[in-house]
C-alpha atoms as one frame of an Amber mdcrd trajectory, in Angstrom:
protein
   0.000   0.000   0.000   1.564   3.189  -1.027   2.126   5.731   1.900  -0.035
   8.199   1.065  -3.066   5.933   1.617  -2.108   5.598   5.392  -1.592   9.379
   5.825  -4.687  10.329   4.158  -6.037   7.252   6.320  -5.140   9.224   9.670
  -5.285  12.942   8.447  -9.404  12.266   7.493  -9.633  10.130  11.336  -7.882
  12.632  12.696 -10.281  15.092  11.512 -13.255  13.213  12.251 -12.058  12.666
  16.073 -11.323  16.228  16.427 -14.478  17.759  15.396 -16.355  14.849  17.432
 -14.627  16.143  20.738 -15.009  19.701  20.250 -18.570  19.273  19.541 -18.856
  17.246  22.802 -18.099  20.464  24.736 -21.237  21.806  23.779 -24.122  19.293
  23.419 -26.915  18.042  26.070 -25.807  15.264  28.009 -28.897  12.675  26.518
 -29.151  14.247  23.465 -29.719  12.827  20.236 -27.119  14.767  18.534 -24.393
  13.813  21.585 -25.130  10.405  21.095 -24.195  10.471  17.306 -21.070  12.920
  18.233 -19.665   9.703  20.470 -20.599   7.289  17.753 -18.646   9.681  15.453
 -16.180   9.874  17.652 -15.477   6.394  18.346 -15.419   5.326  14.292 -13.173
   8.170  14.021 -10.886   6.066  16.629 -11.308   2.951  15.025 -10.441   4.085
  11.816  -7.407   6.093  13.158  -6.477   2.507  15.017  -7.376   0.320  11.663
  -5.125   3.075   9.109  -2.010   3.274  11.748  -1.955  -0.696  11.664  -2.020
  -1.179   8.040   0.243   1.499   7.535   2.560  -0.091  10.035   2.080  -3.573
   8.794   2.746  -2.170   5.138   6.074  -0.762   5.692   8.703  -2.497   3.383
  10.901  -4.915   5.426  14.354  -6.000   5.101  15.115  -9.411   2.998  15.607
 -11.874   6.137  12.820 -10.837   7.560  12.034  -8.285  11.081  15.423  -5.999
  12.181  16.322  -6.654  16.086
């Protein structure tokens, strides 16, 4: 996978998480909208988690296998 897919993989969850939290600070506790802010916010995790593994797992690696 080239490199740019991971970055553009964490710049758009990085994004997502950030506007999720700052719109946190101002909703109703038991809102509607709140509720889909923390669902927002944790996808925006999980896709931050999901692109930083790939792009980890994706790096190239030397012939004989993992460096010590």
């Amino acid at each position: 996978m080239p490199p740019e897919f991971g970055r553009m993989g964490l710049q758009i969850a990085t994004w997502i998480v950030l506007v999720a939290a700052g719109l946190l600070l101002f909703l109703e506790p038991g809102s509607a909208e709140r509720v889909v802010t923390q669902v927002s916010l944790l996808l925006g995790l999980v896709m931050g988690a999901v692109a930083w593994f790939i792009a980890r797992g994706s790096r190239d690696r030397p012939i004989g296998g993992r460096q010590k």
